[in-house]
GUPAMAR-71740 format. One record per residue (C-alpha): residue number from 1; residue in one letter; chain; z, y, x. Coordinates in steps of 0.25 Angstrom, whole numbers, m for minus. Layout:
REM residues N
<r k="NUM" r="A" c="A" up="Z" north="Y" east="X"/>
...
END
This chain:
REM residues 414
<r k="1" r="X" c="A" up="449" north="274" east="287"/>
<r k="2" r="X" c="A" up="441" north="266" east="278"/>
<r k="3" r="X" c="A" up="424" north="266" east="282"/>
<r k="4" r="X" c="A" up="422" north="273" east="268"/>
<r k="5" r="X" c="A" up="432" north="282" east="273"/>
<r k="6" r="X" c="A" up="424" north="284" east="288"/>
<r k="7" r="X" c="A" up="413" north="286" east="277"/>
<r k="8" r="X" c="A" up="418" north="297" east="269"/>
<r k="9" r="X" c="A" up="425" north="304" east="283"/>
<r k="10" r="X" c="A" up="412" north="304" east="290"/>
<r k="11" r="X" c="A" up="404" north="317" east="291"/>
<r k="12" r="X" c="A" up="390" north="319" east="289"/>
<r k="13" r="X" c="A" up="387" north="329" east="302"/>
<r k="14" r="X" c="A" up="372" north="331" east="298"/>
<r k="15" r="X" c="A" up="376" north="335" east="285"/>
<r k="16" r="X" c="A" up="386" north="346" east="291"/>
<r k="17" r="X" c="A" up="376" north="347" east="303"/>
<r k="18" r="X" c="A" up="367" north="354" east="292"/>
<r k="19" r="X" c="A" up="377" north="366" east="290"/>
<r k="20" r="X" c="A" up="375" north="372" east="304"/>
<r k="21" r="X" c="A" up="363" north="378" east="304"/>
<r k="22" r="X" c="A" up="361" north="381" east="320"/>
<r k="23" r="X" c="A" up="363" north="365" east="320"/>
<r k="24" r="X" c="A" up="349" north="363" east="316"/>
<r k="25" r="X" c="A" up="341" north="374" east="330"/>
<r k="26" r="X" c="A" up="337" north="369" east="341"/>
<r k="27" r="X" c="A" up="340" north="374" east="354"/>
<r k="28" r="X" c="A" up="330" north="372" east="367"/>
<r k="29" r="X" c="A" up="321" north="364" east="357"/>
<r k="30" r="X" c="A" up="333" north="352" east="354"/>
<r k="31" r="X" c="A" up="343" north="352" east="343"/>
<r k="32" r="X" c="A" up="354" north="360" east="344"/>
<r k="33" r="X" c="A" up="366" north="351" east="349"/>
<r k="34" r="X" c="A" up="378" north="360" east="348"/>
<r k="35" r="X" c="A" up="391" north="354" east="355"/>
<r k="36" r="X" c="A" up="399" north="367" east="359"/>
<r k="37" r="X" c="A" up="407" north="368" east="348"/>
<r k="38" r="X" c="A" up="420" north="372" east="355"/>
<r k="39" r="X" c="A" up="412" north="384" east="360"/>
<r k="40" r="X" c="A" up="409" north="387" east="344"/>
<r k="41" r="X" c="A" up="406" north="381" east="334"/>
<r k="42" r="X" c="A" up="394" north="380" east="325"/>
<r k="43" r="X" c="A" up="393" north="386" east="312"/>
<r k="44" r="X" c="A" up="391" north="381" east="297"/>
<r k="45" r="X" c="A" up="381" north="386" east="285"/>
<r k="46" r="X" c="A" up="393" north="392" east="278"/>
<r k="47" r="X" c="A" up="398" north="399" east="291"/>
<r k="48" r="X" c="A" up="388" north="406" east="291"/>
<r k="49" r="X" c="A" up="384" north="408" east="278"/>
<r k="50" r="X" c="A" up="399" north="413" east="274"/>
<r k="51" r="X" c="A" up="398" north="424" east="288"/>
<r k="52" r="X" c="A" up="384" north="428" east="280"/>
<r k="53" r="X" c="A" up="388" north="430" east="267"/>
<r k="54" r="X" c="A" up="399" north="439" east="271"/>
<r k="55" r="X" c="A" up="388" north="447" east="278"/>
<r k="56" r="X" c="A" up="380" north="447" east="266"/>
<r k="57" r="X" c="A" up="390" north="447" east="254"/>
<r k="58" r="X" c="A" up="403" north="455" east="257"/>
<r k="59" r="X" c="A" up="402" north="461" east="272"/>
<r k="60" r="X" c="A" up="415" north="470" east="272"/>
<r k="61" r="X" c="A" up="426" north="474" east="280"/>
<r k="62" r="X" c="A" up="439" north="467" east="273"/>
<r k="63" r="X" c="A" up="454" north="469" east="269"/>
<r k="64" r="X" c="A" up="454" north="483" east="267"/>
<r k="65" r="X" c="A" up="441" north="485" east="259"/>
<r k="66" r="X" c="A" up="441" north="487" east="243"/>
<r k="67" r="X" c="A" up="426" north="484" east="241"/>
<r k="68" r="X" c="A" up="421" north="470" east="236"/>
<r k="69" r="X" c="A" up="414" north="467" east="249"/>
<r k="70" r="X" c="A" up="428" north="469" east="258"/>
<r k="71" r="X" c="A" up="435" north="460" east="247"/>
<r k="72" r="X" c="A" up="425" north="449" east="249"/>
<r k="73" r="X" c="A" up="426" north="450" east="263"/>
<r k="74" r="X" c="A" up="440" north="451" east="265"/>
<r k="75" r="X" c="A" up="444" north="438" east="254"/>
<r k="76" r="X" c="A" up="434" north="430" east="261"/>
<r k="77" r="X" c="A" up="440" north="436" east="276"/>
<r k="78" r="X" c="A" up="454" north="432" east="272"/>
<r k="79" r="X" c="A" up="450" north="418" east="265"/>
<r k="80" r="X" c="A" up="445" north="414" east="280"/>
<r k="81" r="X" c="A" up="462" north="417" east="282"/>
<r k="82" r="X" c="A" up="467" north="410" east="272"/>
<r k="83" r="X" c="A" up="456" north="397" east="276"/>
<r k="84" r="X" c="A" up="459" north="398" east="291"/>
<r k="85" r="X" c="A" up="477" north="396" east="287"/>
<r k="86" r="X" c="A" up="473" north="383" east="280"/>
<r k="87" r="X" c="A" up="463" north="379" east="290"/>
<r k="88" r="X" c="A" up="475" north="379" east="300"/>
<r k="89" r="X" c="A" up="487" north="378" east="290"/>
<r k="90" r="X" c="A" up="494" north="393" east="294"/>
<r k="91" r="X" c="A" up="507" north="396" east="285"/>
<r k="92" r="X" c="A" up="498" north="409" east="281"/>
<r k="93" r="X" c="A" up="487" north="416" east="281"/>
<r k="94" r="X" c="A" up="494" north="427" east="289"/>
<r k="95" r="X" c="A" up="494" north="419" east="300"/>
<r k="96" r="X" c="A" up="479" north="419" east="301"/>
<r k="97" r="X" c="A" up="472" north="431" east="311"/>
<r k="98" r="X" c="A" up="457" north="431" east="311"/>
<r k="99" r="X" c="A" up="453" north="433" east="326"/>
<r k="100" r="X" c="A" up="440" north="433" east="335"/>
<r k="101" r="X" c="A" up="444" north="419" east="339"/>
<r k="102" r="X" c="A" up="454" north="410" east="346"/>
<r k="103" r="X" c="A" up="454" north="419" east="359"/>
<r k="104" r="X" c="A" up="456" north="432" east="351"/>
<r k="105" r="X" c="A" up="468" north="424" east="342"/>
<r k="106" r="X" c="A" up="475" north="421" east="356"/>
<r k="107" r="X" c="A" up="472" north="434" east="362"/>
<r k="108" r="X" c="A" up="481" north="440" east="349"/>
<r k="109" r="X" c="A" up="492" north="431" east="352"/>
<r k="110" r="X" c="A" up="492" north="435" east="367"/>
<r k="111" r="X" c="A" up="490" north="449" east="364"/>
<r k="112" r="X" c="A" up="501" north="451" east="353"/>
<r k="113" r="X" c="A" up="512" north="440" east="353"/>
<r k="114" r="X" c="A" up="510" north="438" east="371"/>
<r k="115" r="X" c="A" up="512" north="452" east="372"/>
<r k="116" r="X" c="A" up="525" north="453" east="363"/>
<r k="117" r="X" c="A" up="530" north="441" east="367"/>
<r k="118" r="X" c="A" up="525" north="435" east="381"/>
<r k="119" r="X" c="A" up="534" north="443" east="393"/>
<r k="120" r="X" c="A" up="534" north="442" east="409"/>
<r k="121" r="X" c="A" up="538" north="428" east="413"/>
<r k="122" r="X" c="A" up="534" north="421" east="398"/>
<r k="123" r="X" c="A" up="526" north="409" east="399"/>
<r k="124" r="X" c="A" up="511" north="406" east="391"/>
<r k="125" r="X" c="A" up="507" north="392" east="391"/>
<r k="126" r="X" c="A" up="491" north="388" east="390"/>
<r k="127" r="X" c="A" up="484" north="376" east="394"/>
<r k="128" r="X" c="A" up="474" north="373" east="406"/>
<r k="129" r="X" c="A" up="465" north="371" east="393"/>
<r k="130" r="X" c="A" up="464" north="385" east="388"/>
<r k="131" r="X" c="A" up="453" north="391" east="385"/>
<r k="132" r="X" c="A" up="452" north="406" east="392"/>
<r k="133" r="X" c="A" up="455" north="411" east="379"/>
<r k="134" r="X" c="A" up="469" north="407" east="379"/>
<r k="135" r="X" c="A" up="472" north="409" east="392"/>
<r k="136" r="X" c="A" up="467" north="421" east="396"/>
<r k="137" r="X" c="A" up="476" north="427" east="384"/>
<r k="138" r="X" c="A" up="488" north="422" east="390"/>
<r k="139" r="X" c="A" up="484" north="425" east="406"/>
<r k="140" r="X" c="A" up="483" north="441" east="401"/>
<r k="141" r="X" c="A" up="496" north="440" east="393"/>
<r k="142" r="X" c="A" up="504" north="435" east="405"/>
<r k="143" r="X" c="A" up="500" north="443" east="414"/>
<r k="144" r="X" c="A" up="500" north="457" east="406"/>
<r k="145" r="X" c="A" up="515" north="449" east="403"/>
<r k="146" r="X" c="A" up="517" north="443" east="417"/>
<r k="147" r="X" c="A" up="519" north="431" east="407"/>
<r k="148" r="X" c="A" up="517" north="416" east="414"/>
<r k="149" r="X" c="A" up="504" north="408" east="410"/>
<r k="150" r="X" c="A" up="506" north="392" east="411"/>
<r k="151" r="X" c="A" up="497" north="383" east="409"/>
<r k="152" r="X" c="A" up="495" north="367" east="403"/>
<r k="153" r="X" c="A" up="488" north="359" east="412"/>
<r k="154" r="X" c="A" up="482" north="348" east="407"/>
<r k="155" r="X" c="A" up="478" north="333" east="411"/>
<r k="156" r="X" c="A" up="464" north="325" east="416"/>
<r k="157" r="X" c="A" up="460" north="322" east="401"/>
<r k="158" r="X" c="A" up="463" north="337" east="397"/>
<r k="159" r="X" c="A" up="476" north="335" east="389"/>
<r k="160" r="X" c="A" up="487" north="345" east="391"/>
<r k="161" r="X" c="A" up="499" north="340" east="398"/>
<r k="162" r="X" c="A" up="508" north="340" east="389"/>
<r k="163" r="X" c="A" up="522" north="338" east="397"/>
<r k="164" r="X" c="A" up="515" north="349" east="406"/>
<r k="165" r="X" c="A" up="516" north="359" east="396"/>
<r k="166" r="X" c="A" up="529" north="356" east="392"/>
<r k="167" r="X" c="A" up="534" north="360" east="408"/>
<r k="168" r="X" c="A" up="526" north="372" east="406"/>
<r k="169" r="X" c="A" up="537" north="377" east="393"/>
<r k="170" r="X" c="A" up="547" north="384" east="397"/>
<r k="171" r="X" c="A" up="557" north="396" east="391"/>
<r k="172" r="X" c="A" up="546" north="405" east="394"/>
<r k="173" r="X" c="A" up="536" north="400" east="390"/>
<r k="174" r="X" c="A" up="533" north="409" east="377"/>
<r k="175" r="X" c="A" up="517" north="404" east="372"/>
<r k="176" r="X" c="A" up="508" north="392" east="373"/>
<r k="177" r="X" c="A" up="495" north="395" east="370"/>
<r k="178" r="X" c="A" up="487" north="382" east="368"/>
<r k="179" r="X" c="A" up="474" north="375" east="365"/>
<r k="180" r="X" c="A" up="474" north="367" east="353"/>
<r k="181" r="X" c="A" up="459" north="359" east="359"/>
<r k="182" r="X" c="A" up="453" north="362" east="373"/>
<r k="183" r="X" c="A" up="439" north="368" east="372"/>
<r k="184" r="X" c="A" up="435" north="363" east="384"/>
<r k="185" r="X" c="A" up="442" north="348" east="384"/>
<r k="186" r="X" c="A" up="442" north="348" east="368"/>
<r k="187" r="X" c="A" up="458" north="342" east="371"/>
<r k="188" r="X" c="A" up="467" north="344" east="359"/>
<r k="189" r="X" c="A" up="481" north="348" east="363"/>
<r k="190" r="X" c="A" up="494" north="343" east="359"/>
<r k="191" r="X" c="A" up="497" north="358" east="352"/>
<r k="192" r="X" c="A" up="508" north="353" east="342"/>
<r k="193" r="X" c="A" up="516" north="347" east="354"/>
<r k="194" r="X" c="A" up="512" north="359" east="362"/>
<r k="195" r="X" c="A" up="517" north="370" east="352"/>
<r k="196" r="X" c="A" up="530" north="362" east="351"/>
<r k="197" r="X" c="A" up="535" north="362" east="365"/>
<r k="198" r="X" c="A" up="530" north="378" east="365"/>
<r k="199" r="X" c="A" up="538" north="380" east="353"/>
<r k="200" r="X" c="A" up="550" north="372" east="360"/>
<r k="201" r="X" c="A" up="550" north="381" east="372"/>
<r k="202" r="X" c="A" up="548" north="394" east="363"/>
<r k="203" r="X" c="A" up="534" north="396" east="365"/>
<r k="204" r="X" c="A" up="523" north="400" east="354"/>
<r k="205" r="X" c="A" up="510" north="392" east="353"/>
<r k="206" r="X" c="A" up="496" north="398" east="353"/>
<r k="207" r="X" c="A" up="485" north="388" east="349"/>
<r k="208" r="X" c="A" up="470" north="389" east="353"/>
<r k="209" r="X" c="A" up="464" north="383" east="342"/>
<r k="210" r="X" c="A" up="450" north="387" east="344"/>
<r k="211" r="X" c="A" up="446" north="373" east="347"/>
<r k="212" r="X" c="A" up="455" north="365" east="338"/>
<r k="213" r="X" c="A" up="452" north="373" east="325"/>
<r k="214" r="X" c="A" up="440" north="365" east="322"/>
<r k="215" r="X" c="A" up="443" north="351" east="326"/>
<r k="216" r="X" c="A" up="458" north="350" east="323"/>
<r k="217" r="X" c="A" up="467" north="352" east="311"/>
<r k="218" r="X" c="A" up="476" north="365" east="314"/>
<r k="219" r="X" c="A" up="489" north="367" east="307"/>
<r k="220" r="X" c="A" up="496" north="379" east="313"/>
<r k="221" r="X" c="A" up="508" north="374" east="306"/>
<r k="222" r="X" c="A" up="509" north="360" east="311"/>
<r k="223" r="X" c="A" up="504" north="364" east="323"/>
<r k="224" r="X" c="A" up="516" north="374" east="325"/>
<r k="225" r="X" c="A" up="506" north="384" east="334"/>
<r k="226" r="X" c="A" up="511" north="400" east="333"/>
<r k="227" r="X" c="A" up="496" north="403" east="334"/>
<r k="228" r="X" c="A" up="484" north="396" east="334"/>
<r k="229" r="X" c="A" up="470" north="403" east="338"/>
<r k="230" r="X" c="A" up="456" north="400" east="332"/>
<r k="231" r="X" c="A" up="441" north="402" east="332"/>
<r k="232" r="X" c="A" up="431" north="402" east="319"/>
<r k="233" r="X" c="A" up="419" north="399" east="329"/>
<r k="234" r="X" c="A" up="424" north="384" east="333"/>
<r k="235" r="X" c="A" up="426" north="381" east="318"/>
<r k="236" r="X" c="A" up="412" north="382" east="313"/>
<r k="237" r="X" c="A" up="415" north="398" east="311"/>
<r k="238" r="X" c="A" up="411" north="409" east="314"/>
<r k="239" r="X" c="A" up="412" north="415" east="330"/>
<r k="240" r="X" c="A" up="421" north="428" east="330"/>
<r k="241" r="X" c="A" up="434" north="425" east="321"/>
<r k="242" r="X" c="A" up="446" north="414" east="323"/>
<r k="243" r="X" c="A" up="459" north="412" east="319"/>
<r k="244" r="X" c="A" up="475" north="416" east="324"/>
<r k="245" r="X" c="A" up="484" north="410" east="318"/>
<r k="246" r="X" c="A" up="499" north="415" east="322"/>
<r k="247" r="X" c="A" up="512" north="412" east="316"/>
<r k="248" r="X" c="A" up="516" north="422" east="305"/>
<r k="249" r="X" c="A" up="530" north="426" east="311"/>
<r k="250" r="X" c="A" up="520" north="427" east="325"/>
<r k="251" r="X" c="A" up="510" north="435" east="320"/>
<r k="252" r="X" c="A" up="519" north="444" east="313"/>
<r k="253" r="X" c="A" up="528" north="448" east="326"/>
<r k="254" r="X" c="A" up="515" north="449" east="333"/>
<r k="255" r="X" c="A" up="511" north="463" east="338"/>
<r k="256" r="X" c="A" up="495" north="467" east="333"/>
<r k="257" r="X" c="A" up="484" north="464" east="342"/>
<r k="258" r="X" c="A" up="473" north="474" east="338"/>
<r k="259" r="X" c="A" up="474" north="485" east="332"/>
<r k="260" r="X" c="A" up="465" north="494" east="321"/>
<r k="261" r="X" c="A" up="461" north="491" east="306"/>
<r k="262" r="X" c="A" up="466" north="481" east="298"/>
<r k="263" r="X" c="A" up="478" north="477" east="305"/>
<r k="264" r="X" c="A" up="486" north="489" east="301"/>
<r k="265" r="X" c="A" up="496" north="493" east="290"/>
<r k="266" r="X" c="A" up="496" north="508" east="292"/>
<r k="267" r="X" c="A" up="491" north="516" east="304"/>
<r k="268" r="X" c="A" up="497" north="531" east="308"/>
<r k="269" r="X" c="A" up="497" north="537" east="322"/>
<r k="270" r="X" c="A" up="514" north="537" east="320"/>
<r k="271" r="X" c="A" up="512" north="521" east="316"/>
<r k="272" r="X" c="A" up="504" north="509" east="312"/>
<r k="273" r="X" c="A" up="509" north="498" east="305"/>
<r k="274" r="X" c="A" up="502" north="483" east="306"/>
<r k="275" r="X" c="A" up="496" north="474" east="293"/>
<r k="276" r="X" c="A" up="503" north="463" east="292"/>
<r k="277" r="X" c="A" up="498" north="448" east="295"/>
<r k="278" r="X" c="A" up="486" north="444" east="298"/>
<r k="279" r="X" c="A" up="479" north="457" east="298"/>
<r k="280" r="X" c="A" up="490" north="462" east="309"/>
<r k="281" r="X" c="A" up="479" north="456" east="318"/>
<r k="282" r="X" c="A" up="466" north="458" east="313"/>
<r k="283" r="X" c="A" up="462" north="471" east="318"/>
<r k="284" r="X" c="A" up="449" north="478" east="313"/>
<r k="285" r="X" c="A" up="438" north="472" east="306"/>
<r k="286" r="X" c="A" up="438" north="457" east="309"/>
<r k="287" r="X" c="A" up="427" north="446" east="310"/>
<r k="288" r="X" c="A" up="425" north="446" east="291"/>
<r k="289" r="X" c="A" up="410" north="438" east="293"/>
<r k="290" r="X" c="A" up="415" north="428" east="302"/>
<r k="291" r="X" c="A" up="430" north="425" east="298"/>
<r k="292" r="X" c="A" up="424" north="425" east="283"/>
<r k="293" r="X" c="A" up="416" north="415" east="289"/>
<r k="294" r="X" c="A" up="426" north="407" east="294"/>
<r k="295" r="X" c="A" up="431" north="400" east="282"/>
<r k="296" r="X" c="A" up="418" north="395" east="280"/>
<r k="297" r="X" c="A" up="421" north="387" east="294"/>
<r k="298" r="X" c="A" up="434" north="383" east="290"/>
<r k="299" r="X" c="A" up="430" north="378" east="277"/>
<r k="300" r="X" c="A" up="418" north="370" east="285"/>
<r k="301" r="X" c="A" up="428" north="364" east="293"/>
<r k="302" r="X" c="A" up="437" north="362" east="283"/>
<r k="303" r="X" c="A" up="427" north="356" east="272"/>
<r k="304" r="X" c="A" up="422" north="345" east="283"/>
<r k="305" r="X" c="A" up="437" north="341" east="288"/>
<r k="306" r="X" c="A" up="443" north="342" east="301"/>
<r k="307" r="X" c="A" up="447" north="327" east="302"/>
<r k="308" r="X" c="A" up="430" north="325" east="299"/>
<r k="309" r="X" c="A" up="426" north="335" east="308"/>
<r k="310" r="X" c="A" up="436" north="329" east="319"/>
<r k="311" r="X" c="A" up="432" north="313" east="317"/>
<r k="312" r="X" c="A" up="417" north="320" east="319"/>
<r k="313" r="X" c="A" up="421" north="327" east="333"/>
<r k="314" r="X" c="A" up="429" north="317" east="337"/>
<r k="315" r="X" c="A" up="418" north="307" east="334"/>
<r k="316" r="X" c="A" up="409" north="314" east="342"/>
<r k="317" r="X" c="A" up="419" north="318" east="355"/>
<r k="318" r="X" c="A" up="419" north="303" east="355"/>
<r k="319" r="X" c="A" up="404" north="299" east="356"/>
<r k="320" r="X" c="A" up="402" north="311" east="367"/>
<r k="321" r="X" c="A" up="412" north="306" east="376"/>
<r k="322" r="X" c="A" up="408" north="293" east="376"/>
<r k="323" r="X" c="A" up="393" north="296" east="377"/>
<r k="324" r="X" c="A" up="397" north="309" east="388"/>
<r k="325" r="X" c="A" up="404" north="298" east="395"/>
<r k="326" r="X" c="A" up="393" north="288" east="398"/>
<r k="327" r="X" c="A" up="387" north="299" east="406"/>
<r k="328" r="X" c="A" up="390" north="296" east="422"/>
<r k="329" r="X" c="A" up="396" north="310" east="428"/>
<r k="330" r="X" c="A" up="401" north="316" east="416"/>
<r k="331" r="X" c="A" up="415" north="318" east="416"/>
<r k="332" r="X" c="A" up="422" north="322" east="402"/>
<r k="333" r="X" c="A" up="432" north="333" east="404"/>
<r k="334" r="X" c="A" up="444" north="331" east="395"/>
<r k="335" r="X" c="A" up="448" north="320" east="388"/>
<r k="336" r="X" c="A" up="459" north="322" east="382"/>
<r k="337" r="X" c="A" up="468" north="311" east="371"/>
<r k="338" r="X" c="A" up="464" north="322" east="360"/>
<r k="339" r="X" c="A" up="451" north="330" east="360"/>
<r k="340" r="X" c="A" up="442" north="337" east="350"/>
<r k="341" r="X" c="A" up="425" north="336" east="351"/>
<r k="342" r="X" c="A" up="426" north="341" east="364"/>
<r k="343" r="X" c="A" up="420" north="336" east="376"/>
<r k="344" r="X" c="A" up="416" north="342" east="390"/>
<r k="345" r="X" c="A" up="411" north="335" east="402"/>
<r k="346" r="X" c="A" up="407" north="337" east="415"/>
<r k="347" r="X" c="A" up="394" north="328" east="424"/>
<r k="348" r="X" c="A" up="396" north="326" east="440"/>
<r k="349" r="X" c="A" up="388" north="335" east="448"/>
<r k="350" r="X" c="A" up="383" north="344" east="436"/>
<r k="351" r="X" c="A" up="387" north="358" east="430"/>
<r k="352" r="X" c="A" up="390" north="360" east="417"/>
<r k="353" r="X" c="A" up="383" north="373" east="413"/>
<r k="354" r="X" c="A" up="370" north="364" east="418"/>
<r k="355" r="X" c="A" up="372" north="354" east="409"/>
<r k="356" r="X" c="A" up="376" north="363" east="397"/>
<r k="357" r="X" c="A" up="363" north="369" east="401"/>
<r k="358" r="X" c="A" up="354" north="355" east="399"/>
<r k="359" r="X" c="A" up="360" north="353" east="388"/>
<r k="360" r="X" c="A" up="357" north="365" east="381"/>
<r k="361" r="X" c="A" up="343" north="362" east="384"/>
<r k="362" r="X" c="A" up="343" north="350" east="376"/>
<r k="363" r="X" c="A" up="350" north="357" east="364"/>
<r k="364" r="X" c="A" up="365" north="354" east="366"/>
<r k="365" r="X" c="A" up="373" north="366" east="367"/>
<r k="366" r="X" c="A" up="387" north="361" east="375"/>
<r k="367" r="X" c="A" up="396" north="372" east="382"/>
<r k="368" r="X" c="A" up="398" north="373" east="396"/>
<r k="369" r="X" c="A" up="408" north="379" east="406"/>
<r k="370" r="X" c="A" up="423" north="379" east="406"/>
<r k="371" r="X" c="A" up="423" north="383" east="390"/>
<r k="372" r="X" c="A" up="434" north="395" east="395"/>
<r k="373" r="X" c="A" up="442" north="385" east="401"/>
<r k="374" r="X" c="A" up="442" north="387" east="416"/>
<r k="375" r="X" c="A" up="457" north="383" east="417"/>
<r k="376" r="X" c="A" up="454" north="369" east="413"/>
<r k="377" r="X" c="A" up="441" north="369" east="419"/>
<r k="378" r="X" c="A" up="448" north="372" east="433"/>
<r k="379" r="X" c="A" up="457" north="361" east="428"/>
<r k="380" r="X" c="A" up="448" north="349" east="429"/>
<r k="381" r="X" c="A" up="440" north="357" east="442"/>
<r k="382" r="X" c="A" up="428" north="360" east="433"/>
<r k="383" r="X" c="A" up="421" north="373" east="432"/>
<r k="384" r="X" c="A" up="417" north="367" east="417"/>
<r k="385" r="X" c="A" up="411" north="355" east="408"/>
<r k="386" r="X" c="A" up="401" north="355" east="398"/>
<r k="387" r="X" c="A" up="407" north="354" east="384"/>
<r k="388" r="X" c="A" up="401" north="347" east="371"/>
<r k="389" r="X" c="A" up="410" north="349" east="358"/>
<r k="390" r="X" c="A" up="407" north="343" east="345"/>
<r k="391" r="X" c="A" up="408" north="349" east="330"/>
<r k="392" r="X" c="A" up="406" north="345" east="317"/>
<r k="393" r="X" c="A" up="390" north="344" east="317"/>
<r k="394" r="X" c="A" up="388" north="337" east="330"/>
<r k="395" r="X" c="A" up="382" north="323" east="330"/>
<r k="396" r="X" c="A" up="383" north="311" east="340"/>
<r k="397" r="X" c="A" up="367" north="313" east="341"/>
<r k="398" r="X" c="A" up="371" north="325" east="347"/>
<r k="399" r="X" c="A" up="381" north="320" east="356"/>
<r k="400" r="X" c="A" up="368" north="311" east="361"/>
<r k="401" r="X" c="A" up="360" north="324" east="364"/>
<r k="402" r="X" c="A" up="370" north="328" east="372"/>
<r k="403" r="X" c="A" up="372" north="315" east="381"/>
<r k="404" r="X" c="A" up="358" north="315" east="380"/>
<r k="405" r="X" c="A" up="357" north="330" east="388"/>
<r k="406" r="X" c="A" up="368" north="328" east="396"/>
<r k="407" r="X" c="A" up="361" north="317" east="402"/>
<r k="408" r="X" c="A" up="349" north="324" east="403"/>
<r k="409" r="X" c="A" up="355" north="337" east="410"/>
<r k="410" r="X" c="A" up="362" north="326" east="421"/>
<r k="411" r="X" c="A" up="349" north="319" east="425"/>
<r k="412" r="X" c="A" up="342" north="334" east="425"/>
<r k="413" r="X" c="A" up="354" north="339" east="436"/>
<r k="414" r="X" c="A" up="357" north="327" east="445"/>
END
């Protein structure tokens, strides 16, 4: 690349800084410094302008109405359909099923296609990596099913170990259900080669996107997945409303998950007949305002680049490493060959929760805990690290206020 190329590619983060408005409050008296972006992301101007105008120009319940309002509201609904199958290149749009989130995404897959298909003695496959929500899916599956639940383990640096997983397929094995990126470790896992050798054996492949969605490029078709789950909030959206993507021929064998309006054809009390895809799960009145709002994100997203954003984060995983480094007693938890803006660390002698609490003090929001990991905590024989994640609108003078305070919260606790 030339340097007036590095030139063009470079972003100006002040500039885009400007379009979050809670960017510019202060908290305890200092600026805010938000680095827990893998717990939610923070929200543009047009966000939050498109989840307002709704409210104020065409509020309405959609797809049956005749009225102008329900129009509106039901061709902006469904345009956030057509946007989110380009933004992960699904076949078609009926394909894409609006949910609460990720966890709910995985809870439909487990609820209808475990239940017809997953019988006693069958075999699921996770990660030591999970978070709860694609775990505890799986644990009440197979014992409702007296299925076998087998798990990934994975190395010091927080890779999965491959040649592990592959002693883990067997004949009876019928689903692996994966994370695309570790919350916790920010690892990106080897999915492609993952889904092959599932698909090999017989198995079906769900993905947990939540943490890819925004820093990766996502191809459902190259990627080969059968299903792949995602939230809004991670992806400068709105909390409330994510993604499921299924296979066609999947979804369409699938039994319903809930039942009541809007995912009917015709109801009697002799029989009722199901809508067709992908109202067949989209039960009742959904989240309009904030999956409406959505395609303002995924334009956003889309507008600045992924590459761009990616370079940014990755920019800056690099700098706090090596500044996070420098610092005697501190201890980075996973560190694995691929990684997203992801970072989380533990100090000798010191709990986490305190130094999250230090932080906040000096205006730098981190998260604490075992980020619904407590597998993978166990793993490394922690209870949890503090964890900084980066976004588009983070700055390495931020990174510096961060260093600054950890440093601060050690010489107030030794």
């Amino acid at each position: 690349m030339t340097e007036t190329q590095i030139l063009e590619n470079k972003l100006d983060v002040y500039a885009i800084r400007q379009q979050f408005p809670i960017l510019s409050r202060d908290v305890k008296d200092k600026p805010l410094v938000y680095f827990d972006n893998a717990a939610t992301s923070q929200k543009p101007r047009v966000v939050i302008d498109a989840l307002s105008n709704y409210y104020q120009q065409y509020n309405a319940n959609i797809h049956r109405g005749i009225h102008t309002l329900a129009e509106e509201a039901t061709m902006a609904f469904e345009a956030t359909r057509d946007s989110v199958q380009a933004f992960i290149n699904a076949s078609e749009r009926e394909e894409i099923i609006f949910t609460r989130g990720t966890t709910e995404g995985i809870n439909l897959v487990a609820y209808t296609w475990g239940r017809q298909n997953i019988g006693e003695g069958d075999e699921i496959i996770v990660s030591v990596m999970e978070h709860h929500s694609n775990i505890v899916p799986w644990q009440i599956l197979c014992k409702e099913k007296k299925a076998v639940l087998k798990v990934i383990p994975v190395n010091e640096e927080g890779d999965l170990i491959v040649e592990e997983y592959q002693k883990l397929l067997s004949d009876r094995t019928k689903l692996v259900s994966i994370a695309h990126v570790s919350n916790a470790l920010g690892t990106v896992n080897p999915v492609r080669r993952i889904i092959e050798l599932a698909h090999d054996a017989g198995a079906l492949v769900v993905v947990d996107g939540a943490q890819s969605a925004v820093h990766l490029d996502i191809d459902v078709q190259q990627m080969d997945c059968d299903f792949f789950a995602f939230s809004a909030h991670k992806l400068y959206g709105p909390t409330g409303t994510g993604v499921l993507y299924g296979k066609k021929r999947l979804l369409e064998s699938m039994p319903v998950f809930l039942g009541g309006g809007e995912m009917i054809k015709e109801v009697s009390f002799e029989k009722t007949t199901y809508a067709d895809l992908p109202y067949k799960f989209e039960a009742g009145t959904p989240n309009i305002a904030d999956t409406i709002a959505f395609k303002a994100a995924l334009e956003f997203t889309s507008s600045i680049g992924k590459q761009r954003i990616r370079d940014h984060e990755m920019e800056l995983l690099s700098y706090a490493t090596s500044r996070l480094t420098e610092i005697p007693g501190l201890k980075i938890i996973g560190q694995a060959k691929e990684k997203i803006s992801v970072i989380s660390f533990i100090i000798d002698k010191l709990h986490h929760q305190d130094i999250g609490i230090l932080l906040d003090n000096q205006g730098v929001a981190l998260r604490t805990g075992h980020h619904c990991t407590q597998p993978l905590m166990q793993r490394f024989g922690i209870s949890g690290t503090t964890r900084a994640s980066f976004a588009i609108y983070n700055t390495k003078d931020e990174i510096d206020i961060m260093i600054s305070g950890v440093k601060k919260a050690i010489k107030m606790l030794s």
